[in-house]
N, C-alpha and C positions, 0 to 999 in steps of 0.2 A: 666491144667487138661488134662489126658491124654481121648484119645478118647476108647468110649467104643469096646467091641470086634462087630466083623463082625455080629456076630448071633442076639448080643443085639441090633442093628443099627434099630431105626424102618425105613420101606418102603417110599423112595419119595412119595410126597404127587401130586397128579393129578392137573392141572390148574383147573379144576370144582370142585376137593376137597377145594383150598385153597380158592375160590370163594363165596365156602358155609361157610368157616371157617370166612370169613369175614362177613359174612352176617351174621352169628349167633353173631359176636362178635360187631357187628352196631348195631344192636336189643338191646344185654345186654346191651353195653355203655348206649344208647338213655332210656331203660326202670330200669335200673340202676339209673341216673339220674334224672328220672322223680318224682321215689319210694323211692327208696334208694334200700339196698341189702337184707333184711329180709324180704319187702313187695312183691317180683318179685319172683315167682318160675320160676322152668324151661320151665314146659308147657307155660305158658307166653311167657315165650324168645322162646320158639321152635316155636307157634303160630306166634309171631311178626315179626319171619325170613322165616313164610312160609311150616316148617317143622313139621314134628313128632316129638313127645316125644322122640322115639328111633332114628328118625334120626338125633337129637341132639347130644344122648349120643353118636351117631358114632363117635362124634368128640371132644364131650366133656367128661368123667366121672362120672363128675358132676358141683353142683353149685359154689364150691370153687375154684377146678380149671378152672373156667371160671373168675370167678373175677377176680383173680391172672392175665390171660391174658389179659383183658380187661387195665386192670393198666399198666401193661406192655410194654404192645404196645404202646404208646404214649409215657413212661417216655425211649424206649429205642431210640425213636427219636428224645427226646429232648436229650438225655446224649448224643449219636452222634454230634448233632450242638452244643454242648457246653463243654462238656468234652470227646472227642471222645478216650481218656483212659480207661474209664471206661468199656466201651462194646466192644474194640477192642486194648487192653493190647499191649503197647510199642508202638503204634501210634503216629507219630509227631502230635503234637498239635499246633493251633496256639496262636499269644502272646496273651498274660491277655489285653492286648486293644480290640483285636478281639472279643476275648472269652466274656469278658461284654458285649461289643455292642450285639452280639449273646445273652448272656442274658437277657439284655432289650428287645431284638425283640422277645424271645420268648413270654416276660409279653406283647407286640401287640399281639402276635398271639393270645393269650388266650380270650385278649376284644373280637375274631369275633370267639370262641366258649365256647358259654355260657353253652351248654349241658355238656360239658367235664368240666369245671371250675367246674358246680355245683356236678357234679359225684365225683373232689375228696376233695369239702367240706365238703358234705353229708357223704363221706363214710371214709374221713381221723378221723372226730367226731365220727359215729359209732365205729370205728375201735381201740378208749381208752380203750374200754373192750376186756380185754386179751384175752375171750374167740373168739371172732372174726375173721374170715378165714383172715383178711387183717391186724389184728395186727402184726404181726411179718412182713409183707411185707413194713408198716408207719414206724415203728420203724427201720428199714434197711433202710429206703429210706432215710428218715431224717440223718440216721448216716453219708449215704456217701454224702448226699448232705452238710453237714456242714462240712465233710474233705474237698471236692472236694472246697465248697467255700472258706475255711479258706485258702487255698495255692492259691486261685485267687486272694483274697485280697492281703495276702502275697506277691503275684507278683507286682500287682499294684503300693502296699505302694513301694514298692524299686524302681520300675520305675517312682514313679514320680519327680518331683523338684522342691523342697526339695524333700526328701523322707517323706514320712507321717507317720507321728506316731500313736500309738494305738494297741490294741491287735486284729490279724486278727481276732480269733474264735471268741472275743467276737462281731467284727463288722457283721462277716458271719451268724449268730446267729441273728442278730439283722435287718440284709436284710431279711434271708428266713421267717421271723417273719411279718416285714412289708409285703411282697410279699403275703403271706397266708391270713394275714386281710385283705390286699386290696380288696383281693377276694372276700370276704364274703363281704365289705360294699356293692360294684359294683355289685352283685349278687343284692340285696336288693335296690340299686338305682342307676343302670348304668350310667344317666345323669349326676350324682353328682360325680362321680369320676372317672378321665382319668387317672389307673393304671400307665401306663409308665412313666405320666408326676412325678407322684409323689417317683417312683422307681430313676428316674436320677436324682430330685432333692434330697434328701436325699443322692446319689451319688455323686451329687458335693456337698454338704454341708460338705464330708468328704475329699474331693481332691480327688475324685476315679470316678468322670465323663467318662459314653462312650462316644465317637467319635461321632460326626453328624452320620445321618443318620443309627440310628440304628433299624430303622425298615425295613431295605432292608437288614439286618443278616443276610444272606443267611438261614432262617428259612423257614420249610415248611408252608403254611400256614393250 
């Protein structure tokens, strides 16, 4: 994509702008989460980060395009540790052994935030009805997360020995599936169910096992 012209560029953003930009979008995430996305206006979010109504929209426009960022922010940090193609086009990647284990570490990472887990159960359900600011952003996500998994497996199956048989898309499909439910039981009874554990077994049940020590992924926590 080529870059816009000089006039169009908007203005570097201040270290005390992007401070507040953070802070407005900690408030959305946590009161997002708490509500869902129809229950929360913006006064809300502008009160919860400390601010004015207007001093919101300095930053924000509105309530849709704050959702959109709130999603963002977190899905462009996991697609870094895990497909760093996606957000940074012709990047070496590393191998499909890494990139799982990195996988799996992210379903750790999730278990120790349950505010963000529940933000995008709540709002992935909300978000079936078309009319919804975050439908077309689920429906995009899901697409390229079931490319981006389909050519992991893909990788996998041929790296392993034997090679493994089976159809990647329908395997890729059938991980970001279990990965999603997980969510929602563990939300509803976290004792009862240790995500990770049940993400690698179902991985090796197929011959596509991470490596030890996949919760040291190099994943943010």
């Amino acid at each position: 994509m080529s870059e816009p012209p000089e006039s169009e560029t908007p203005p570097p953003r201040s270290p005390k702008g992007e401070r507040t930009r953070a802070r407005i979008l900690d408030s959305a995430t946590e009161l997002f989460s708490r509500s869902g996305f129809h229950a929360v206006s913006l006064r809300d979010i502008a009160a919860h980060a400390g601010l004015t109504h207007a001093g919101l929209l300095h930053h924000f426009p509105g309530k849709d395009s704050l959702l959109i960022e709130v999603l963002g922010r977190r899905d462009r940090t996991d697609a870094q540790a895990v497909f760093p193609g996606i957000t940074h086009p012709g990047a070496p990647e590393p191998g499909p052994d890494e990139r799982l284990r990195r996988l799996v570490g992210l379903v750790v990472r999730n278990s120790r935030t349950p505010g963000l887990v529940a933000l995008y159960a709540k709002l992935s359900a909300e978000a079936t009805d078309p009319g919804h600011p975050a439908h077309h952003y689920f429906r995009e996500r899901y697409r390229v997360l079931r490319e981006e998994l389909t050519v992991l497996v893909e990788a996998l199956q041929a790296a392993s020995r034997p090679p493994v048989q089976g159809d990647p898309a329908v395997t890729a499909r059938q991980l970001l599936a279990l990965m999603d439910g997980l969510q929602t039981q563990w939300l509803l009874e976290p004792d009862a169910v240790v995500m990770e554990d049940l993400v690698t077994d179902f991985l090796h049940r197929l011959g596509l096992g991470p490596a030890a020590g996949a919760e040291g992924g190099g994943v943010s926590p």
